[in-house]
Structure formats: C-alpha cells, structure tokens
MARTI-218078 format. One record per residue (C-alpha): z, x, y; residue in one letter; residue number from 0. Coordinates in nm, 3 decimals, always signed. Example, Ala and Ser with C-alpha at 12.3 -4.5 7.8 and 13.67 -1.06 7.14 Angstrom:
<z=+0.780, x=+1.230, y=-0.450, type=a, seq=0>
<z=+0.714, x=+1.367, y=-0.106, type=s, seq=1>
This chain:
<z=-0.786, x=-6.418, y=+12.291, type=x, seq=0>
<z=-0.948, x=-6.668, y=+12.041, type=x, seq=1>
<z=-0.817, x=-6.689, y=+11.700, type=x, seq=2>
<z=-1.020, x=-6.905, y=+11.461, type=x, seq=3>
<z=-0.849, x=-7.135, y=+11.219, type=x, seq=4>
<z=-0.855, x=-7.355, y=+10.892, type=x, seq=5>
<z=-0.585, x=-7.625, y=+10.979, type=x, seq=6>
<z=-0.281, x=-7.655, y=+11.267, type=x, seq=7>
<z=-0.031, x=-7.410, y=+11.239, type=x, seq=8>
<z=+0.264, x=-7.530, y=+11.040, type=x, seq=9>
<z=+0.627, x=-7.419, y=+11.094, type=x, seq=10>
<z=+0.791, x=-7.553, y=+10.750, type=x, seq=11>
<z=+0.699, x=-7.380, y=+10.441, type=x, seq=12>
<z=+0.877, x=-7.269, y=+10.190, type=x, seq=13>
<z=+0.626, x=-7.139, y=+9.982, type=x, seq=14>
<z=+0.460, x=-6.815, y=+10.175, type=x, seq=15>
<z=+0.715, x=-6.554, y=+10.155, type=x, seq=16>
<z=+1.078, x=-6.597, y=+10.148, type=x, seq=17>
<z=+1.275, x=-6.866, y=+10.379, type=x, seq=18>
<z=+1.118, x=-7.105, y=+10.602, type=x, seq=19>
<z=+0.818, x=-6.961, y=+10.718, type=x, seq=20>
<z=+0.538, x=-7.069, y=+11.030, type=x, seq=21>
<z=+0.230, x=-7.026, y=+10.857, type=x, seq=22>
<z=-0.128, x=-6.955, y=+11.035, type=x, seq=23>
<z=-0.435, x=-7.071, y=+10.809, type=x, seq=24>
<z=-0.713, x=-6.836, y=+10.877, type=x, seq=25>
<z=-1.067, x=-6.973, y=+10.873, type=x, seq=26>
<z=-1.350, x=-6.738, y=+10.738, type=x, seq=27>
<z=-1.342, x=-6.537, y=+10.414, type=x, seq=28>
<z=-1.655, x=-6.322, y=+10.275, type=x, seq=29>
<z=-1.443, x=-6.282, y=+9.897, type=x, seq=30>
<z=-1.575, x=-6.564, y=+9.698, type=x, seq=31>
<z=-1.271, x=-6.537, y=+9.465, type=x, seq=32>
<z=-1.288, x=-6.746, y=+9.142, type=x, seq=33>
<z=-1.042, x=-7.020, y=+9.120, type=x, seq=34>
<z=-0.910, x=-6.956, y=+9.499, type=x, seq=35>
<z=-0.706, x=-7.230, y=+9.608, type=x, seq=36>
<z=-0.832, x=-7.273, y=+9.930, type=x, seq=37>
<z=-1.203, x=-7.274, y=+9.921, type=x, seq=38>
<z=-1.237, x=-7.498, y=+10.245, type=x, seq=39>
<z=-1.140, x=-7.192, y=+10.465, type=x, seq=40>
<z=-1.430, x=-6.986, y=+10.331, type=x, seq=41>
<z=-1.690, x=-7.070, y=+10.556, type=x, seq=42>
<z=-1.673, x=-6.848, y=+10.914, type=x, seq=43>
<z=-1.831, x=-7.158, y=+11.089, type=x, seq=44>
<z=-1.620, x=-7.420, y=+11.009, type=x, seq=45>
<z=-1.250, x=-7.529, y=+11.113, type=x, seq=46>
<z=-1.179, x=-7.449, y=+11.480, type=x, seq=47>
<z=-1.064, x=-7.211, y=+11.795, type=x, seq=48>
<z=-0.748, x=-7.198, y=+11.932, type=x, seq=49>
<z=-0.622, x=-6.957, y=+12.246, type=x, seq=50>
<z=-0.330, x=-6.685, y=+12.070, type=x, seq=51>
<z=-0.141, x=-6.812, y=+12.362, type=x, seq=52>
<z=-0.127, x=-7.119, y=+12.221, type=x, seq=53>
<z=+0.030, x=-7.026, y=+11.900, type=x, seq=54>
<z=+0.268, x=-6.756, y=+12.060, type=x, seq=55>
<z=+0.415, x=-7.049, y=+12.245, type=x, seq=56>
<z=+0.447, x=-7.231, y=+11.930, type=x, seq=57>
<z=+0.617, x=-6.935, y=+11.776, type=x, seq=58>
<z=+0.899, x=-6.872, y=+12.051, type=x, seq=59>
<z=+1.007, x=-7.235, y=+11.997, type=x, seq=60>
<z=+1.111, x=-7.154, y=+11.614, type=x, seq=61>
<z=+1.510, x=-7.147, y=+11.539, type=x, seq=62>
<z=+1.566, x=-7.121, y=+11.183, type=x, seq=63>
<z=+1.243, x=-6.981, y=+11.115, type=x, seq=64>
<z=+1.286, x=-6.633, y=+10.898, type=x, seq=65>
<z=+0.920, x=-6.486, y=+10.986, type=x, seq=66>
<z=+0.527, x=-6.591, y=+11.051, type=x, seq=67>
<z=+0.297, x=-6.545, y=+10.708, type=x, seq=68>
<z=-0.079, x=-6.484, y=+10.800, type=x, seq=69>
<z=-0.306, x=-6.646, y=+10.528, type=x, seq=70>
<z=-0.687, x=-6.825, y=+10.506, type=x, seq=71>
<z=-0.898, x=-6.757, y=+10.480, type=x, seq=72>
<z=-0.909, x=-6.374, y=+10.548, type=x, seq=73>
<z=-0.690, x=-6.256, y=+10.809, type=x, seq=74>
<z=-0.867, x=-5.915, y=+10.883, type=x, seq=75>
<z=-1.228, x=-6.102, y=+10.931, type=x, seq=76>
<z=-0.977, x=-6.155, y=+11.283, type=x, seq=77>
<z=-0.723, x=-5.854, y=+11.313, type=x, seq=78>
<z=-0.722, x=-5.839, y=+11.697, type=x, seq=79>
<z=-0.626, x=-6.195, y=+11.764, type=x, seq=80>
<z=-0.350, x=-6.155, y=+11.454, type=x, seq=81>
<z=-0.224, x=-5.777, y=+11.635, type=x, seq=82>
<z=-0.159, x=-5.987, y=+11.934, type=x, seq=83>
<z=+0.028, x=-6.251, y=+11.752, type=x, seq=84>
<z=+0.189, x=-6.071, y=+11.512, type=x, seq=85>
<z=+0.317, x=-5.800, y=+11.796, type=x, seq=86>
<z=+0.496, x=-6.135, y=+12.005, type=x, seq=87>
<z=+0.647, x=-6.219, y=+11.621, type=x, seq=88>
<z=+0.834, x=-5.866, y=+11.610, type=x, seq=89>
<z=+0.943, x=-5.917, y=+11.917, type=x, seq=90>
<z=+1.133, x=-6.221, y=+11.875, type=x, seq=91>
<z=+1.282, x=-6.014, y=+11.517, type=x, seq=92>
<z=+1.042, x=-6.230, y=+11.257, type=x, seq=93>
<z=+0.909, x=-6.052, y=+10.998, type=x, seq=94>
<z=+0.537, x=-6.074, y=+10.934, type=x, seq=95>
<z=+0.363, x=-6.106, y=+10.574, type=x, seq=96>
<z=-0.032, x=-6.136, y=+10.517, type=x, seq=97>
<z=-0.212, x=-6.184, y=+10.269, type=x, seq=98>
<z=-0.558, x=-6.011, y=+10.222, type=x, seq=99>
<z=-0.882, x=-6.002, y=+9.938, type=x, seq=100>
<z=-0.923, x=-5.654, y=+10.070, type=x, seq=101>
<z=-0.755, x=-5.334, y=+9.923, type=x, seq=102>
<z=-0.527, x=-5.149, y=+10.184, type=x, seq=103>
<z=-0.735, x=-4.824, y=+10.109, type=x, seq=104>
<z=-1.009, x=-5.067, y=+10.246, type=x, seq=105>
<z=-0.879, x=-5.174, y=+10.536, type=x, seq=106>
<z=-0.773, x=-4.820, y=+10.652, type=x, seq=107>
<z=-1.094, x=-4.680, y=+10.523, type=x, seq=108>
<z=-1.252, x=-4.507, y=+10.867, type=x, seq=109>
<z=-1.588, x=-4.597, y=+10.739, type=x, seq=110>
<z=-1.426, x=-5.021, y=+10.825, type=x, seq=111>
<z=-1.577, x=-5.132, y=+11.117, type=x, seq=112>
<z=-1.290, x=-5.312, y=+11.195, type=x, seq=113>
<z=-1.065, x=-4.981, y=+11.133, type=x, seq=114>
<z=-0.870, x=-4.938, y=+11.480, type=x, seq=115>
<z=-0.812, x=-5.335, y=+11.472, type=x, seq=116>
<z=-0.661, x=-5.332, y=+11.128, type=x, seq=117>
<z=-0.435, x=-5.051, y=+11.199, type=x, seq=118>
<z=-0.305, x=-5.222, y=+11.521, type=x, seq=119>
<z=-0.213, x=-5.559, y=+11.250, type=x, seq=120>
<z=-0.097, x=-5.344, y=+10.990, type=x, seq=121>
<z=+0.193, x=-5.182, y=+11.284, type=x, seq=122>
<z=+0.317, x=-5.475, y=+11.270, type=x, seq=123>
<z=+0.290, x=-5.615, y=+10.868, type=x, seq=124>
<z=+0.594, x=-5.584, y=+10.712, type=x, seq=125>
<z=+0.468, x=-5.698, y=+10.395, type=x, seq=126>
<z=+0.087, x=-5.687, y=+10.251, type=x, seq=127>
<z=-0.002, x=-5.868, y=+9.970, type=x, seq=128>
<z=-0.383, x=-5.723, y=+9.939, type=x, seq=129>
<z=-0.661, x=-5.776, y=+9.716, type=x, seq=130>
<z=-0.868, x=-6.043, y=+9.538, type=x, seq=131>
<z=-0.678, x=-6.347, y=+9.419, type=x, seq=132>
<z=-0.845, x=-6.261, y=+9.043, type=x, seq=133>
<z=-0.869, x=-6.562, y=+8.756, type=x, seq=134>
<z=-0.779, x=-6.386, y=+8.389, type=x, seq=135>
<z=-1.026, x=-6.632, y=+8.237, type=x, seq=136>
<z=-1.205, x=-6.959, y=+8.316, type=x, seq=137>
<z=-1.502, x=-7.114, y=+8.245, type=x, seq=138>
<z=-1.846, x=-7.055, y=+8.442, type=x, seq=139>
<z=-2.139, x=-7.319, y=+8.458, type=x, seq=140>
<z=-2.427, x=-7.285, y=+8.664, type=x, seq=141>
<z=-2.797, x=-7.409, y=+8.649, type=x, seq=142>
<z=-3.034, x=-7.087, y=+8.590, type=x, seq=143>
<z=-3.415, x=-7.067, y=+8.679, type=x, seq=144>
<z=-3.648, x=-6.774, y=+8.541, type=x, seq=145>
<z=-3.861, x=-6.628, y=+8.743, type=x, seq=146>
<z=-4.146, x=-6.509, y=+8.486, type=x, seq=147>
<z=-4.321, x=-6.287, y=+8.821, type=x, seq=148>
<z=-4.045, x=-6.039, y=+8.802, type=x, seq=149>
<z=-3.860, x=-6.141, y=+8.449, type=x, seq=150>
<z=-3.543, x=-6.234, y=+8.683, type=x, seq=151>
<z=-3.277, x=-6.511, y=+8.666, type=x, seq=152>
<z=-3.141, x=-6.671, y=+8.925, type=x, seq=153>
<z=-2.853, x=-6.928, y=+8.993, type=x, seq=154>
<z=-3.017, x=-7.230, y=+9.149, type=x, seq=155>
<z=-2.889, x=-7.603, y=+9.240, type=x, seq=156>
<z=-2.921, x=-7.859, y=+8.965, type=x, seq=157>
<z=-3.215, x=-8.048, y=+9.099, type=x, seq=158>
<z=-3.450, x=-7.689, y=+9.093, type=x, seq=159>
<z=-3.791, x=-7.846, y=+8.873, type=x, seq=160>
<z=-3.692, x=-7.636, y=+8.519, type=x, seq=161>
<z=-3.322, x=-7.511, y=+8.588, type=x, seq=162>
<z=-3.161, x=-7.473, y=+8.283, type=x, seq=163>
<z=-2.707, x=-7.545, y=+8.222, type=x, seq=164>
<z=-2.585, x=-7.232, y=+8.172, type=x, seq=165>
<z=-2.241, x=-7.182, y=+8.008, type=x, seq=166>
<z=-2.000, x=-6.956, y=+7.928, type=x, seq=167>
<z=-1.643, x=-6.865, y=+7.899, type=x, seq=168>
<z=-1.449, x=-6.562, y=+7.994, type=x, seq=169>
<z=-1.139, x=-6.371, y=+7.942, type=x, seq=170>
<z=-1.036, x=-6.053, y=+8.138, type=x, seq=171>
<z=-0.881, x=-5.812, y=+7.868, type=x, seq=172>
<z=-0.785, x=-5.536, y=+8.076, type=x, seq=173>
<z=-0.816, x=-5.344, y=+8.431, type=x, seq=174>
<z=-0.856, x=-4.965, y=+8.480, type=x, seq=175>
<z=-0.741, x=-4.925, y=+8.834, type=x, seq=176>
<z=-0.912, x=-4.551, y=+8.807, type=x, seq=177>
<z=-1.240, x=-4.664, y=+8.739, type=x, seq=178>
<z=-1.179, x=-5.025, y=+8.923, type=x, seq=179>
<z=-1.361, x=-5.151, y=+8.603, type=x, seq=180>
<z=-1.200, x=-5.453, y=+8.419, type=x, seq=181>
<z=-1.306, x=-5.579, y=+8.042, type=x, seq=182>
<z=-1.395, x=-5.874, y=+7.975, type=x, seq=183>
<z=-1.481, x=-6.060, y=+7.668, type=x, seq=184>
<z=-1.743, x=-6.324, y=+7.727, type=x, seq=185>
<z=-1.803, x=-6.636, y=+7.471, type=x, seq=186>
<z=-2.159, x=-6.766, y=+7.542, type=x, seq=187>
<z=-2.208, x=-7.203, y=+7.512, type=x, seq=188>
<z=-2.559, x=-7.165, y=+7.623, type=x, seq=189>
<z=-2.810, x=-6.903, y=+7.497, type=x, seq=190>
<z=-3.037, x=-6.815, y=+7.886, type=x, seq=191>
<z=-3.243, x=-6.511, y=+7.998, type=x, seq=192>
<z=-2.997, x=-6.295, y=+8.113, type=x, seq=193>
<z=-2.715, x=-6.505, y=+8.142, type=x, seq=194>
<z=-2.411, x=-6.280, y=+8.107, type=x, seq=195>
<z=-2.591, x=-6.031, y=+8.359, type=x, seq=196>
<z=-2.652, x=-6.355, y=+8.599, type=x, seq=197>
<z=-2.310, x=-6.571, y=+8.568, type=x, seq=198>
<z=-2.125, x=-6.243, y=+8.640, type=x, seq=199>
<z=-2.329, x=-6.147, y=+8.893, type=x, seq=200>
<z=-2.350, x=-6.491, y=+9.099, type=x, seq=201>
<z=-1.944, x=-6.502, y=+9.066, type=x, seq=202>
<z=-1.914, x=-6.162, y=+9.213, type=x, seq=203>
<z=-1.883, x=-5.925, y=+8.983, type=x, seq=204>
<z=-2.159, x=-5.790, y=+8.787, type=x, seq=205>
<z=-2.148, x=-5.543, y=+8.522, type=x, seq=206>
<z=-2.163, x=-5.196, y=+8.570, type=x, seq=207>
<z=-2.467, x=-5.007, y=+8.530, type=x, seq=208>
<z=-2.711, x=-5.366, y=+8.581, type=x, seq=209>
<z=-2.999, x=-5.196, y=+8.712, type=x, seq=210>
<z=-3.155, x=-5.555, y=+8.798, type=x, seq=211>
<z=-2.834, x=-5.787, y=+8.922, type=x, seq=212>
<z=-2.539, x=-5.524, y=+9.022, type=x, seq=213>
<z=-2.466, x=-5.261, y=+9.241, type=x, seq=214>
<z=-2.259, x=-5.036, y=+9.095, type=x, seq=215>
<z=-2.352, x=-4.754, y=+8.819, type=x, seq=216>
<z=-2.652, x=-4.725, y=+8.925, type=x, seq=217>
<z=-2.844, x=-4.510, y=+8.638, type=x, seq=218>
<z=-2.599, x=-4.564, y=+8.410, type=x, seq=219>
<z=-2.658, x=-4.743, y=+8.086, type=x, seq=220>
<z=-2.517, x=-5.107, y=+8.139, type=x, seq=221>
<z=-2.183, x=-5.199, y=+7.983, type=x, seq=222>
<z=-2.276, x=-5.485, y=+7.772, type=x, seq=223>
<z=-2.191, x=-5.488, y=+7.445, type=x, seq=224>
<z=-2.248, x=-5.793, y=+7.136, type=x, seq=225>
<z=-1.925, x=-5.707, y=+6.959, type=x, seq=226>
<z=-1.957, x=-5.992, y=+6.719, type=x, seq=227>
<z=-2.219, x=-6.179, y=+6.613, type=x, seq=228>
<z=-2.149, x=-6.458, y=+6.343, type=x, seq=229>
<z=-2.497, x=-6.614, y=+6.155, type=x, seq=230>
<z=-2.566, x=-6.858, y=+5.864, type=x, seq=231>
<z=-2.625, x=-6.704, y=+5.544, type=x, seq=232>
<z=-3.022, x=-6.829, y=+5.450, type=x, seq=233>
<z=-2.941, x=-6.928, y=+5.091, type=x, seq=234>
<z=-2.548, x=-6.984, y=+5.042, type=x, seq=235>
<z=-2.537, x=-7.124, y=+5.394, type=x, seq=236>
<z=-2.165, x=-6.899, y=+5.419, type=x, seq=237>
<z=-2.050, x=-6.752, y=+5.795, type=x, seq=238>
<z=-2.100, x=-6.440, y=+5.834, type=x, seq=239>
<z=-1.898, x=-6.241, y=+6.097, type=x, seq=240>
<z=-2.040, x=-5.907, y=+6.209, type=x, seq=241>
<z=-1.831, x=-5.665, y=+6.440, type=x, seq=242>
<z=-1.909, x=-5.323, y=+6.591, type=x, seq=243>
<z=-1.738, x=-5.167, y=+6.907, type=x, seq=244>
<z=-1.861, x=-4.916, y=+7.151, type=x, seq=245>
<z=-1.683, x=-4.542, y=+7.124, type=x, seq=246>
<z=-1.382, x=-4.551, y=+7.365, type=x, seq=247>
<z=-1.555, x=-4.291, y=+7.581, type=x, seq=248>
<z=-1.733, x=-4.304, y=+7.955, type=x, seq=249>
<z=-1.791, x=-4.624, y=+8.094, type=x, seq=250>
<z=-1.568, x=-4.759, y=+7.770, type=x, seq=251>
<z=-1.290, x=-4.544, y=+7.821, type=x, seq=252>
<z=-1.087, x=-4.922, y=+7.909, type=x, seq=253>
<z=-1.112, x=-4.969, y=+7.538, type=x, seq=254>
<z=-0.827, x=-4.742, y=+7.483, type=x, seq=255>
<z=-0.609, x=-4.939, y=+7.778, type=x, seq=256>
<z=-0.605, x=-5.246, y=+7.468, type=x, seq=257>
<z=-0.653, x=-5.292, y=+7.104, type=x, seq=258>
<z=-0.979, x=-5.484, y=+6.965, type=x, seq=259>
C-alpha cells in the first residue's frame, strides 16, 4: 500500500512523544492552521510515495526505539496506509501516538467518509493528540480587493491592480467548547471594507452569523461588536475612549467565560 510523505522517515527524535521515537512525516493537510510549524507538508501534491513495506522494514530494525509517532501533515487524509503500519508497530510492542487537526468526535463521526479507515488507525493509537494546532494571537496582513458588483472583499496577491494592505492584530480571549465559539478581540492597523469579516474569514475562521463570508449561524445576527472606539476631541483635541459591551446572552454567552 502507498503511503504519501513530507520527508524520510527518521528514527531519532526526542521531541514527539516520550523516549526516542521513529517519526513518519505525513504529506497533505486540508487545516490551514495559523502559525503551524510545518507548512511545507500542506500541499496533497507535493513530497513523495513510498510502499508501507518499506517503512515496516525500517521499523523492525529499531532497538532502543520506545514507539512510532504519526505526524504531517494530516495523518487521517491516509488512515489505511497508517492502520497497516501502525498494526506491524503493536506487534513488535511500540506504542503509537498521532497527532491530528481533526476532533476525535470527527474522525468517528459516521457521516466521515473515511469512518471505517479511521477506526481501523485509531485500534491501534495509543495516544491522540487531536485538533487544530490554534495561535492565541498574532498578527494578520493580507492585500484586499473590493469588488463594487457584489459589495464583497476578497484576499488577493499583492500585485492585484488596486489591492489594498490590510492589517490587523488579534488576541483569542476565550473558548466555549459548548458552542465551539472562541472570542477574540481584534485591534484594526488598517481601516478596509469588511476587513475583520475578510481577514478572519481567509485565515479560517469567520465569525459567526457572517451572512456574506462564513458558514456558520446562518440567520443569526453576526457577532461583531466595536467595544471601544477612541476619537479626537474637535476643539480641545483630548482622547476620548468610548466602551460598550454586548449583554452576556446568546451568541455572547462567552462573555461570562472572562471579565472585560
């Protein structure tokens, strides 16, 4: 069976789980996680193919080896070729850890096309570290063209005739596993057409209740609030700050997880 992968398996790291470790670099990942630390195994195109034999024989030549860690890249874009390997592991009494971007409940949801082949890997997972590897704040800066046909923004490449810089910065406040909703606090650098709504989007996670750039909430008002707006007096030239919050209620219901 073909397994495709990043780099050559390496037999020597300390670093993926505890004692010395073989580790298999999965190619391929559909998560697009901020700040990831391997963004050259993303792509499902790129690295190469190798025959499961291949690294099973690899495998029964380890001595002081503790267990086999299954990384990428995303391991269940390949969970048949992985079930094989990771079956020959147990075998020869290593203990298997992967890492995934999915949720377990996602990976044993029925509705997963790959369901039956992620339950065969997951017999033989002793550990699962699962979902997205998720940045707590960073900075996002992307070149954004307006589309006046529709009133729409999009993220386009720098060289797009009229693309505007578009900058912000962000800090994730708090995470209602419930809801799967997170709160973030966004500082804008650059004032563009639905930037917020856009960034977010582009990076993966768009605001709940965006009728025009999410998916989720659908006919729900969107959750995006100005908390605090700070302007120039006209005449003394003073700062004023102005704050207001939402009610902790519905879609805001994270406010009470924190305090503002």
């Amino acid at each position: 069976m073909k397994l495709r992968i990043a780099s050559p398996v390496i037999c020597d790291s300390i670093v993926d789980g505890p004692g010395l470790r073989m580790v298999i670099w999965t190619q391929g990942c559909k998560h697009n996680c901020k700040g990831c630390h391997n963004p050259q195994t993303h792509s499902l195109t790129k690295g190469y193919e190798v025959d499961t034999k291949e690294v099973i024989y690899k495998m029964a030549s380890l001595k002081l080896q503790q267990g086999i860690t299954l990384s990428g890249g995303e391991p269940f874009l390949q969970p048949a070729p992985l079930a094989e390997i990771a079956k020959q592991a147990k075998n020869m009494n290593l203990d298997v850890w992967s890492y995934t971007g999915f949720k377990f409940e996602e990976l044993i949801d029925r509705r997963n096309p790959l369901y039956f082949e992620n339950l065969e890997l997951l017999k033989y997972v002793d550990v699962l570290v699962d979902g997205k590897f998720e940045q707590k704040q960073g900075i996002l800066e992307d070149y954004l063209y307006k589309d006046e046909r529709n009133n729409m923004s999009k993220v386009v490449n720098k060289d797009k005739k009229n693309a505007k810089l578009a900058k912000l910065d962000y800090e994730v406040l708090a995470y209602n596993e419930v809801k799967n909703l997170s709160l973030v606090r966004v500082n804008l650098h650059t004032g563009r057409h639905h930037q917020i709504r856009v960034q977010l989007s582009h990076a993966g996670h768009s605001i709940f209740g965006d009728q025009k750039y999410g998916t989720r909430g659908q006919g729900k008002q969107i959750a995006l609030w100005a908390y605090e707006l700070t302007i120039q007096h006209p005449i003394t030239k003073e700062e004023m700050t102005f704050k207001c919050f939402p009610e902790s209620n519905g879609t805001w219901c994270i406010l009470r997880d924190i305090e503002v």
